[in-house]
N, CA, C and O of each residue as an XYZ file, in Angstrom:
472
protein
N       0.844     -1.186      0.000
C       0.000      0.000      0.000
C       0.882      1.240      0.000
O       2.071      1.132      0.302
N       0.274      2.574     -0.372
C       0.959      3.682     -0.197
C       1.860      4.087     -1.550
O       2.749      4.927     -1.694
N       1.306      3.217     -2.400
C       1.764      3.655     -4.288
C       1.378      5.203     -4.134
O       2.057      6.164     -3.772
N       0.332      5.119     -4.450
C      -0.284      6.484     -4.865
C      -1.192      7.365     -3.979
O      -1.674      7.086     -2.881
N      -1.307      8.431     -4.668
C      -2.172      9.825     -3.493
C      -3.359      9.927     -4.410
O      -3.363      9.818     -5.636
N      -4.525     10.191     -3.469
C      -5.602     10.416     -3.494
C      -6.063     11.810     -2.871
O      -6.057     11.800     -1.640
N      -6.485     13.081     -3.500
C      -7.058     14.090     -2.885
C      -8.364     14.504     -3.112
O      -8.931     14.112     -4.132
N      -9.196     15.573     -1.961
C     -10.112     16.160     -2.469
C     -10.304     17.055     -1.510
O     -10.058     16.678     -0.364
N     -10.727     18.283     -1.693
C     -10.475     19.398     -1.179
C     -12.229     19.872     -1.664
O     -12.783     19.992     -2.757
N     -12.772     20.078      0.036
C     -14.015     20.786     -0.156
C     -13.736     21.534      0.734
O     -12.658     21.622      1.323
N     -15.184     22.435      0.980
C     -15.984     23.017      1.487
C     -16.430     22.988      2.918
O     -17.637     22.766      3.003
N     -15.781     23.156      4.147
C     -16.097     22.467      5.652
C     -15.423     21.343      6.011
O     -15.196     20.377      5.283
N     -15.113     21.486      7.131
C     -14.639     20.239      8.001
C     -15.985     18.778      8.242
O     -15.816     17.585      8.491
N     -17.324     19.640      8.013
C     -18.276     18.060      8.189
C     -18.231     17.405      6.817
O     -18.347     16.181      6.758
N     -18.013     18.393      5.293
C     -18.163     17.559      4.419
C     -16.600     16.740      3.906
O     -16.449     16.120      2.853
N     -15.550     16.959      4.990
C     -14.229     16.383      4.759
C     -14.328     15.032      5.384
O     -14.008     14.014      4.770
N     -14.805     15.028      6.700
C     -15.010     13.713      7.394
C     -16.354     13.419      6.712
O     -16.938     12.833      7.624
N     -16.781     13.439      6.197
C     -18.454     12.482      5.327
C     -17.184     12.386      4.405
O     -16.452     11.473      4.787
N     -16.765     12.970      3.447
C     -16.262     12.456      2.036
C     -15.140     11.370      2.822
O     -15.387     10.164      2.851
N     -13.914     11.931      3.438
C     -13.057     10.591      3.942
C     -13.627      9.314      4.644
O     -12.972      8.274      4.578
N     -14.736      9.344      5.268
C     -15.560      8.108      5.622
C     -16.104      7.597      4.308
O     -15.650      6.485      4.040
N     -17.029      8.131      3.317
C     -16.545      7.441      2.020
C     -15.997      7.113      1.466
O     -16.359      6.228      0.690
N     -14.292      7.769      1.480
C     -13.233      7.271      0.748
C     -12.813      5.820      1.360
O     -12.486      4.905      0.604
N     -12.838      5.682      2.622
C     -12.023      4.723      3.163
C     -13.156      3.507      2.968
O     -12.733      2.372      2.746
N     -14.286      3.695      3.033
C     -15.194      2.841      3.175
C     -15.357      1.928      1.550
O     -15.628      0.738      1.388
N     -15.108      2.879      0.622
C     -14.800      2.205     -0.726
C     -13.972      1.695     -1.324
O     -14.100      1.290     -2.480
N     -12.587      1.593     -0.383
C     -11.667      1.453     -1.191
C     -10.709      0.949      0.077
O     -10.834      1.328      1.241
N      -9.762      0.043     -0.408
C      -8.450     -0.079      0.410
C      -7.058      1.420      0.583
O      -5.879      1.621      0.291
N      -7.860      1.907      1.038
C      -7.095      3.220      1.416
C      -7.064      3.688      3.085
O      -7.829      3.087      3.839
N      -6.061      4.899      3.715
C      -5.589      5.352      4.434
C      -5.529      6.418      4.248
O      -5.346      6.858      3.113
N      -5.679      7.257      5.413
C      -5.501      8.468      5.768
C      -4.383      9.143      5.714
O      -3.855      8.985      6.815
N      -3.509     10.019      4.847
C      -2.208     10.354      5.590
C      -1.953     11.733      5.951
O      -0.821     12.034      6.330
N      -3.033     12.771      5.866
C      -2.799     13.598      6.479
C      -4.470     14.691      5.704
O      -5.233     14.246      4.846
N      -4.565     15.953      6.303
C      -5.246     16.739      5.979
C      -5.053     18.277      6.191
O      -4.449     18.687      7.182
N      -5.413     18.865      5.540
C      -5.288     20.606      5.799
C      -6.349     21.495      6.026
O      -7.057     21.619      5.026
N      -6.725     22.195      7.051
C      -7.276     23.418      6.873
C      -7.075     24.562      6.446
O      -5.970     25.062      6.654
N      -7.923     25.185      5.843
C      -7.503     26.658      5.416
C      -8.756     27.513      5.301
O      -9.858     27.059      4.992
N      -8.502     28.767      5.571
C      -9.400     29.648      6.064
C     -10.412     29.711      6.686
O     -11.505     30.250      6.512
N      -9.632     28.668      7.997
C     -10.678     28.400      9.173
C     -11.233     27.264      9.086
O     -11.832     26.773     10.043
N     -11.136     26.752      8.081
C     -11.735     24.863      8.266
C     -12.700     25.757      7.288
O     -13.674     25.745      8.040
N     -13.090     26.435      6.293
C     -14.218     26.349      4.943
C     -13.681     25.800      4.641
O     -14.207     24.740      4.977
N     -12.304     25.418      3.841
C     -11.479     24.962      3.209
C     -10.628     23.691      3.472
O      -9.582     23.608      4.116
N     -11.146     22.962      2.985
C     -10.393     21.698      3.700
C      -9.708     20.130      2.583
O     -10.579     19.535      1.949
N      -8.433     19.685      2.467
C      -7.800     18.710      1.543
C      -7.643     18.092      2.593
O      -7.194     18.458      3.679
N      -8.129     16.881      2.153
C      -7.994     15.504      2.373
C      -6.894     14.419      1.445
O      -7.000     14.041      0.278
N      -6.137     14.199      2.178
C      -5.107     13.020      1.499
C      -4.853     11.602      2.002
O      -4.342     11.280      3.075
N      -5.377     10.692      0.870
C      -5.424      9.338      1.186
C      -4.289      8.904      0.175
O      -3.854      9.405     -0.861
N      -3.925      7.529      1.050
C      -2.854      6.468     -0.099
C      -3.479      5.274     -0.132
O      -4.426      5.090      0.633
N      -2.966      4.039     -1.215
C      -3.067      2.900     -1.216
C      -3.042      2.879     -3.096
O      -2.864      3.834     -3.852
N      -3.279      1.487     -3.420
C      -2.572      1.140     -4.354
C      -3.513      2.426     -5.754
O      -4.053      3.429     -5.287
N      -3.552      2.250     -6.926
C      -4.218      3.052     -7.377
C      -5.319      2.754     -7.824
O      -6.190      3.623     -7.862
N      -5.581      1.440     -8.286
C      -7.091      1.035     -8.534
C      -7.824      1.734     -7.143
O      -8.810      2.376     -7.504
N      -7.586      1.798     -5.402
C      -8.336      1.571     -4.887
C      -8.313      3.391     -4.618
O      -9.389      3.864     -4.254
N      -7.002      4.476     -4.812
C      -7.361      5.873     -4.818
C      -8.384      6.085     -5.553
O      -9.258      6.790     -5.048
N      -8.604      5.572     -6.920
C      -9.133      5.793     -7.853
C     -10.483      6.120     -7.075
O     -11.080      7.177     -6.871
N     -10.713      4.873     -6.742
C     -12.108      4.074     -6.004
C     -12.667      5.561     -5.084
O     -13.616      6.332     -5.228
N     -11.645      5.471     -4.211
C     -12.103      6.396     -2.858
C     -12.348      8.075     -3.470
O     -13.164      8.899     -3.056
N     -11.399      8.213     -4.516
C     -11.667      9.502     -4.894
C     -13.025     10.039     -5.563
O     -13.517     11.158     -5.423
N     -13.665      8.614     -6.573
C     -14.723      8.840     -7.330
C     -16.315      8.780     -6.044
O     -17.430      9.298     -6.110
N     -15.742      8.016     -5.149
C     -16.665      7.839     -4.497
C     -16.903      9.199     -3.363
O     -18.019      9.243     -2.846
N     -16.067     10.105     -3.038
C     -15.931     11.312     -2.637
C     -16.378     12.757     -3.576
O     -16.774     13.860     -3.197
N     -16.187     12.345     -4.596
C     -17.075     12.993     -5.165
C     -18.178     13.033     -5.467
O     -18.865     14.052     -5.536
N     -18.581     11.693     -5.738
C     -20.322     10.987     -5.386
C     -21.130     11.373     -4.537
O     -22.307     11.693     -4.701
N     -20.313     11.346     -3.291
C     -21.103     11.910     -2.023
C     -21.150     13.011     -1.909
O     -21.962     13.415     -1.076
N     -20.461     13.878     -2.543
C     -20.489     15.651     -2.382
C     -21.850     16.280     -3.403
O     -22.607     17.246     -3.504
N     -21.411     14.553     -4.231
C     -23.018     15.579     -5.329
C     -24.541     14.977     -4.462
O     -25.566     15.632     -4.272
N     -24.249     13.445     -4.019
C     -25.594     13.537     -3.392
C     -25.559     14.724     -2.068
O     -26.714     14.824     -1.654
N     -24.940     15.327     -1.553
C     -25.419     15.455     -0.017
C     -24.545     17.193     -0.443
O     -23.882     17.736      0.440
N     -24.694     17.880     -1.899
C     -24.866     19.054     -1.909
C     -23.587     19.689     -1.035
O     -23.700     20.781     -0.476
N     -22.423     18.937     -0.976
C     -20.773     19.680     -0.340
C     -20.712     20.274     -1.616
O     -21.385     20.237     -2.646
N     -19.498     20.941     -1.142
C     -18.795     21.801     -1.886
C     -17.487     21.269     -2.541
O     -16.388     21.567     -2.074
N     -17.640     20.437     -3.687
C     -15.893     19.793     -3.937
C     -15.386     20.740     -4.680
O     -15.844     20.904     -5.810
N     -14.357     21.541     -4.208
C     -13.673     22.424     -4.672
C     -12.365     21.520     -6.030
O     -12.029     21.886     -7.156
N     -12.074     20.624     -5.428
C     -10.664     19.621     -6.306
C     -10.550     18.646     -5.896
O     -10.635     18.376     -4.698
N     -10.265     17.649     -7.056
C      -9.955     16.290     -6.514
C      -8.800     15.882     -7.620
O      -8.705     16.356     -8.752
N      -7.998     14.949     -7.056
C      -7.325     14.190     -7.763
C      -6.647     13.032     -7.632
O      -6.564     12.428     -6.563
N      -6.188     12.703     -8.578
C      -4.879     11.150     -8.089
C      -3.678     11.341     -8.108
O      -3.747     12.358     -8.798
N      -2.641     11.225     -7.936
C      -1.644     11.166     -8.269
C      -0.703      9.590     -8.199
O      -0.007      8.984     -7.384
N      -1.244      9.408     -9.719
C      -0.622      7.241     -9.900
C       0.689      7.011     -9.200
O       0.965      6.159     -8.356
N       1.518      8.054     -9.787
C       2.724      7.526     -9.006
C       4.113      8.706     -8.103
O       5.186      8.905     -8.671
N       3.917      9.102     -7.234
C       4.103     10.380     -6.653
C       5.608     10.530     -6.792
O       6.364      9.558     -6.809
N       6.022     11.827     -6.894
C       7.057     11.967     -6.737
C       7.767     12.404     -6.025
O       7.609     13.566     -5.651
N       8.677     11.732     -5.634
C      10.066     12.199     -4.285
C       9.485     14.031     -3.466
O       9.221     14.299     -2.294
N       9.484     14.586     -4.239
C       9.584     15.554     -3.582
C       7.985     16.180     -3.534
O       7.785     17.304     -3.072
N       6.962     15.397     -4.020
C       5.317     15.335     -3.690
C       5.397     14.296     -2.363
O       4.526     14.471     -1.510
N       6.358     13.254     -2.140
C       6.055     12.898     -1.120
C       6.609     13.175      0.136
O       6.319     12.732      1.247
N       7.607     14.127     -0.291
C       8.410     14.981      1.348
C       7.345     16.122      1.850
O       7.323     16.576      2.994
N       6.417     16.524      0.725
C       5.506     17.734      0.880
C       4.155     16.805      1.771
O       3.519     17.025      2.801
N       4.158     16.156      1.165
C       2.544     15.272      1.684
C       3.428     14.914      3.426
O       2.941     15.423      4.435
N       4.499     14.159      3.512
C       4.967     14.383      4.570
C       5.239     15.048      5.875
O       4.873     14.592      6.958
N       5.957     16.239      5.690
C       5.597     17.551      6.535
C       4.408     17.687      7.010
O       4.011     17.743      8.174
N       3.564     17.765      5.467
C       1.992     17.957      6.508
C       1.554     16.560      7.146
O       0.397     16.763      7.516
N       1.823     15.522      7.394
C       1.570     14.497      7.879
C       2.355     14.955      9.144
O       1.819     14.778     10.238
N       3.558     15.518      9.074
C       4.460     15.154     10.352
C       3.776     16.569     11.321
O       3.382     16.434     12.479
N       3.752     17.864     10.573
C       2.751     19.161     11.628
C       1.494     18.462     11.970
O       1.205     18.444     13.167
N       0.695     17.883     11.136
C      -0.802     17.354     11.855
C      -0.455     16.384     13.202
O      -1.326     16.299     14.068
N       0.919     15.599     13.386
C       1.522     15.021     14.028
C       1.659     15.731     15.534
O       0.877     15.751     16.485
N       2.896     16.267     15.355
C       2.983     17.682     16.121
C       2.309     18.491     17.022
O       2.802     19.006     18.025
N       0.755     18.620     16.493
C       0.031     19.376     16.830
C      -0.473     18.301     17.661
O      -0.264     18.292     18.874
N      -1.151     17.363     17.045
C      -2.110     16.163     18.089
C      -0.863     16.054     19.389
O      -1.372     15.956     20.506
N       0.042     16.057     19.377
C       0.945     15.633     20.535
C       0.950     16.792     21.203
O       0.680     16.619     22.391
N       1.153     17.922     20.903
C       1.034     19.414     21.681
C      -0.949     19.213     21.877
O      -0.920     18.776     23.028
N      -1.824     19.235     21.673
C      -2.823     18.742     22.270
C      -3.163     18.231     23.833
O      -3.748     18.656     24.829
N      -2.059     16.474     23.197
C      -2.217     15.828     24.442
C      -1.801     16.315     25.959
O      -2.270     16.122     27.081
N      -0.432     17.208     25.302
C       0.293     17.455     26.614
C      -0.151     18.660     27.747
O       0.293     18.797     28.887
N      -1.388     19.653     26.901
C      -2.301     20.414     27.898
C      -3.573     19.984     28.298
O      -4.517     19.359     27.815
N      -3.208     20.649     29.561
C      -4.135     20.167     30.686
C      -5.401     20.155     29.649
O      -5.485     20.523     28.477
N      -6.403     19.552     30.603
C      -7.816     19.583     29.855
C      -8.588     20.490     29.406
O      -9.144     20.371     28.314
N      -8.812     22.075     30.590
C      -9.339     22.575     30.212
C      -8.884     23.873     29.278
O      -9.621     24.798     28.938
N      -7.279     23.677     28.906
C      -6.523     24.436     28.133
C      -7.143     23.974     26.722
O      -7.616     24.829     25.973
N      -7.138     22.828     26.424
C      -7.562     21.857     25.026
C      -9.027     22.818     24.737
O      -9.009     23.440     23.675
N      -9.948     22.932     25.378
C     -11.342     23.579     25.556
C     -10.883     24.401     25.239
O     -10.962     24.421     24.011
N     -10.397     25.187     25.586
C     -10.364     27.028     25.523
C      -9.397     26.758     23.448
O      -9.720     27.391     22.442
N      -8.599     25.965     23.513
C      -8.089     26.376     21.760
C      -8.828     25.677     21.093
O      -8.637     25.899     19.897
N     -10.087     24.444     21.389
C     -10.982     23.953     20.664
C     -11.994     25.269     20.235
O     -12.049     25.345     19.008
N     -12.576     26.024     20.722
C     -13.141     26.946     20.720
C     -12.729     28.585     20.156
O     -13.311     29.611     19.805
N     -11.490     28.123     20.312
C     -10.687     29.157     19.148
C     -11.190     29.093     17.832
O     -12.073     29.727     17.254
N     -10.207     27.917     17.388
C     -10.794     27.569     16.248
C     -12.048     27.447     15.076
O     -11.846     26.854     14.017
């Protein structure tokens, strides 16, 4: 697993987790990282696994954006990635990393107060 990248970039953080629960659910794929931008409207999703099954998860993420009216801003594949597409997909795998661990390490009701930032 982990040939190829799978993206799609909508509209909200609820229609990123509905489309990646479709992706994964259709296909032999994984999560390897995601981005927000301008506050979570904006949101890419990046999955791997072989490419028949990106294929799979990507078409099926777009499926669900047309039944349930998201916003798919972009989607794509990328069959066979390259070295320096996969140091980039990386980083953001390793900050989404980062962050969940700076998370864990404040107290509880610190986590509350920057959940609510956001």
């Amino acid at each position: 697993m982990g040939t190829s990248y799978g993206l799609i970039e909508v509209s909200g953080v609820v229609a990123a987790v509905d489309s990646l629960d479709a992706m994964c659910k259709a296909a032999g794929v994984t999560l390897v990282t995601w981005e927000r931008k301008l506050g979570g409207r904006l949101v890419t999703v990046i999955v791997e696994g072989d490419v028949a099954d990106v294929k799979a998860s990507v078409e099926a993420a777009k499926d669900l954006c047309r039944q349930n009216n998201h916003i798919l801003a972009a989607s794509g594949v990328i069959a066979a990635p390259s070295d320096e597409i996969r140091k980039m997909v990386a980083l953001s795998a390793k900050r989404i990393q980062r962050q969940l661990e700076e998370m864990k390490a404040q107290p509880p009701e610190s986590q509350e107060t920057d959940s609510q930032e956001q």
